[in-house]
C-alpha positions as CSV (number, residue, x, y, z in Angstrom):
1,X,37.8,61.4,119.4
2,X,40.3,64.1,120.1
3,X,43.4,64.5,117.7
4,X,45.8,63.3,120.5
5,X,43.4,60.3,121.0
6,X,43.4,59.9,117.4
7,X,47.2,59.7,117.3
8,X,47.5,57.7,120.4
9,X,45.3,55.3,118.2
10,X,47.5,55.7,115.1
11,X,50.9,55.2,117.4
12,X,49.5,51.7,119.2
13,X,48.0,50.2,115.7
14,X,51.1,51.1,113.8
15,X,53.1,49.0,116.8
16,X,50.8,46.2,116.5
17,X,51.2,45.7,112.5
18,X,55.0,46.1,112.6
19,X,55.1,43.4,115.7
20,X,52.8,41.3,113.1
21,X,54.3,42.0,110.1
22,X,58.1,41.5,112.0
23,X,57.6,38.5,113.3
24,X,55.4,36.5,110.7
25,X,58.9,37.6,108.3
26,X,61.2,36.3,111.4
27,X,59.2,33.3,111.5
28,X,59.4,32.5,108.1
29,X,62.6,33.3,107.4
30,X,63.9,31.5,110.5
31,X,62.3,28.4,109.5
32,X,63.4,28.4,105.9
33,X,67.4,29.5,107.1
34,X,67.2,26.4,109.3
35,X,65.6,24.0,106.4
36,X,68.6,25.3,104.3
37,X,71.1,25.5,107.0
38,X,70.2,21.5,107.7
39,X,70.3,20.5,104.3
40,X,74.1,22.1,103.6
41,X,75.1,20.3,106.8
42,X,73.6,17.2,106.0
43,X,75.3,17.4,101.9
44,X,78.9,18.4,103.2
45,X,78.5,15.0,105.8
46,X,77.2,12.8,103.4
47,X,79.0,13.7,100.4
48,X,81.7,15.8,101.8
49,X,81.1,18.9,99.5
50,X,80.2,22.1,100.1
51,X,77.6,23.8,98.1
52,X,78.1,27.7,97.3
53,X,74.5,28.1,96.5
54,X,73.4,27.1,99.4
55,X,75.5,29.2,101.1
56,X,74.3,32.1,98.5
57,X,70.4,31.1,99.4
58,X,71.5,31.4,103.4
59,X,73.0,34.3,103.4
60,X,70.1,35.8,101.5
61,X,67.9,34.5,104.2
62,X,70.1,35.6,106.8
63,X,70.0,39.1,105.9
64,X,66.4,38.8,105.4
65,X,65.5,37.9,108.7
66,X,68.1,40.5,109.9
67,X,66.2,43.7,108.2
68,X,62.9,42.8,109.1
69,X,63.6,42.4,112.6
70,X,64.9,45.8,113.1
71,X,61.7,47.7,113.5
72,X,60.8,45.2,115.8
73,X,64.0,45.3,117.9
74,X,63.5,49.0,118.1
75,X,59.9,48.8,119.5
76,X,60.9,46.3,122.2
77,X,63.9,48.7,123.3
78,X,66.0,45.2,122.8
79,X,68.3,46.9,120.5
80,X,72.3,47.8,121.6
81,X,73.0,51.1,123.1
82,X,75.9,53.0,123.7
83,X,74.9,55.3,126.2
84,X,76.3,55.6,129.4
85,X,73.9,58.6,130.3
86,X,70.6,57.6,129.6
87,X,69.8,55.6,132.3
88,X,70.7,58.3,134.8
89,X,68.1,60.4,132.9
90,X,64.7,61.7,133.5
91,X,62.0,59.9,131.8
92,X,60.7,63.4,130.0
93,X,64.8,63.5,129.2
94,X,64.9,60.3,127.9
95,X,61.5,60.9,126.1
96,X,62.8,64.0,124.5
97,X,66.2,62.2,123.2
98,X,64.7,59.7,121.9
99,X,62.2,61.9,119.8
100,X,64.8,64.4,118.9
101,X,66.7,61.5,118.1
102,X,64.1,59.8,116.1
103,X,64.0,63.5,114.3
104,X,66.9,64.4,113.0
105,X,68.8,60.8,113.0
106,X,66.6,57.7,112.5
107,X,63.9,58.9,110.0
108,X,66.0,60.9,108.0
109,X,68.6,58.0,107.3
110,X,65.6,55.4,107.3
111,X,63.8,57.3,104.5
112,X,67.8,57.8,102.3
113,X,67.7,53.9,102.5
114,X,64.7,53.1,101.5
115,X,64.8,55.5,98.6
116,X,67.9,54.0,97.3
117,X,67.2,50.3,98.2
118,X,63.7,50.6,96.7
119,X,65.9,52.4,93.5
120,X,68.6,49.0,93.7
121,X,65.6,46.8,93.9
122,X,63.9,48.2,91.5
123,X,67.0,48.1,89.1
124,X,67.5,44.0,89.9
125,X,63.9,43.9,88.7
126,X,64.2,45.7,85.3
127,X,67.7,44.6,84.9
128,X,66.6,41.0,85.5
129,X,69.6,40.2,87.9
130,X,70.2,36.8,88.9
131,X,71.8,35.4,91.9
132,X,73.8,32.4,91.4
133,X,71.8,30.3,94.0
134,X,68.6,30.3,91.9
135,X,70.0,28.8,88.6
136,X,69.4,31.9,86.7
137,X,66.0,32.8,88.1
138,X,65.8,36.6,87.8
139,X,64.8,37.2,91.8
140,X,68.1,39.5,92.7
141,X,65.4,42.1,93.8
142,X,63.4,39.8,96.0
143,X,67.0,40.0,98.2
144,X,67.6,43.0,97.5
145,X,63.9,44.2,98.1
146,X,64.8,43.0,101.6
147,X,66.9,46.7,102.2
148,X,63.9,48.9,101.6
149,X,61.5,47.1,103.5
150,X,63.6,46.5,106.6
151,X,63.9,50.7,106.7
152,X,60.4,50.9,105.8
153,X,59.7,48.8,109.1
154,X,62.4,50.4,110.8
155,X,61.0,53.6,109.8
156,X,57.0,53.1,110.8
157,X,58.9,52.2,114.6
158,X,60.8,55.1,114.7
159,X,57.4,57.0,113.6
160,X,55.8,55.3,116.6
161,X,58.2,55.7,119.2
162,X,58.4,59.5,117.9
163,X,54.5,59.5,118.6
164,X,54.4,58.1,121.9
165,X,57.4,60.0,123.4
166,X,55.5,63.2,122.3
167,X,52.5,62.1,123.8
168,X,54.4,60.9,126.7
169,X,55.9,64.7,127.2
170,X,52.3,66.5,126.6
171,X,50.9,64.4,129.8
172,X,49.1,61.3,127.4
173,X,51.1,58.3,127.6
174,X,52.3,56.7,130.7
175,X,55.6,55.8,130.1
176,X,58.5,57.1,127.6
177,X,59.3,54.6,124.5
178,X,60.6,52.5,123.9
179,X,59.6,50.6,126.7
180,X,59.9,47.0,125.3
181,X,57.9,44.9,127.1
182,X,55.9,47.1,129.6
183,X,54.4,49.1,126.8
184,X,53.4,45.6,125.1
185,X,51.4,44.8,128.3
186,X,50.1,48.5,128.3
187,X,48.5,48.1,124.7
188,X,47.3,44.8,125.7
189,X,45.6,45.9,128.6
190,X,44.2,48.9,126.7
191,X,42.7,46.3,123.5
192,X,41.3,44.0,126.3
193,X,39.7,47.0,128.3
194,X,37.6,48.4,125.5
């Protein structure tokens, strides 16, 4: 196996565990916002009073499932763009903003996050910081914890779609990335052709 194969390899295994990793936390966190979500709702009818901490716990839900879907979003080209441009592009165009994009924009701020979200986590944990929700529980840095690994995520994407649009411009990948859905199919195909 070739170095090119090799990182073709890398790029399409590092897709698949982000898509894993992504949705099993989306999942999760979905399920449990709606469980907390129901049971504030069904409080403020019943006894007509609101409840701050569960508020607290959906917010920190919320923003869970919000970070870890970002790597996700990224891969499946589902996130917003402003670009009036790109669609009137080339594909080796597109492929080549989108990795000197990735480059000099997306890693570079993904990797400043994580190294100061892992540092704010890190501080909840030693500080033993407690969020109001979880009567004095000392978890701050579980939500907090959410920052770092959202960018981590975030950042393995951006690694991949850097991979495959290099790939794409040396002639070894059939399609620039992101391509959402039609580069799921294509790594399908591929895993059920070998």
């Amino acid at each position: 196996m070739g170095a090119l194969a090799g990182l073709a390899t890398l790029g399409r295994g590092v897709d698949r565990w982000v898509t894993r990793i992504t949705l099993a936390c989306a999942w999760f966190n979905l399920l449990c916002l709606i469980a907390v979500t129901a049971t504030d709702v069904t409080i403020r009818q019943i006894a007509h009073v609101g409840s701050d901490k569960l508020k607290e716990i959906e917010s920190s839900l919320f923003l869970a499932l919000v970070m870890t879907s970002l790597g996700y979003t990224y891969l499946r080209d589902g996130h917003v763009r402003i670009d009036i441009f790109r669609e009137k592009m080339s594909a080796r165009t597109r492929a080549l903003v989108e990795l000197m994009g990735c480059l000099t924009i997306l890693l570079p701020i993904c990797a400043i996050l994580i190294y100061h979200g892992a540092d704010s986590a890190l501080t909840a944990f030693l500080g033993g910081e407690t969020p109001e929700a979880f009567s004095g529980l000392p978890i701050q840095w579980v939500v907090k914890s959410m920052v770092p690994i959202g960018y981590l995520l975030l950042f393995l994407s951006g690694t991949c779609v850097m991979t495959r649009n290099f790939l794409f411009l040396i002639g070894k990948e059939p399609a620039p990335a992101p391509q959402g859905e039609l580069f799921a199919q294509h790594i399908h195909k591929g895993a059920s052709d070998s």
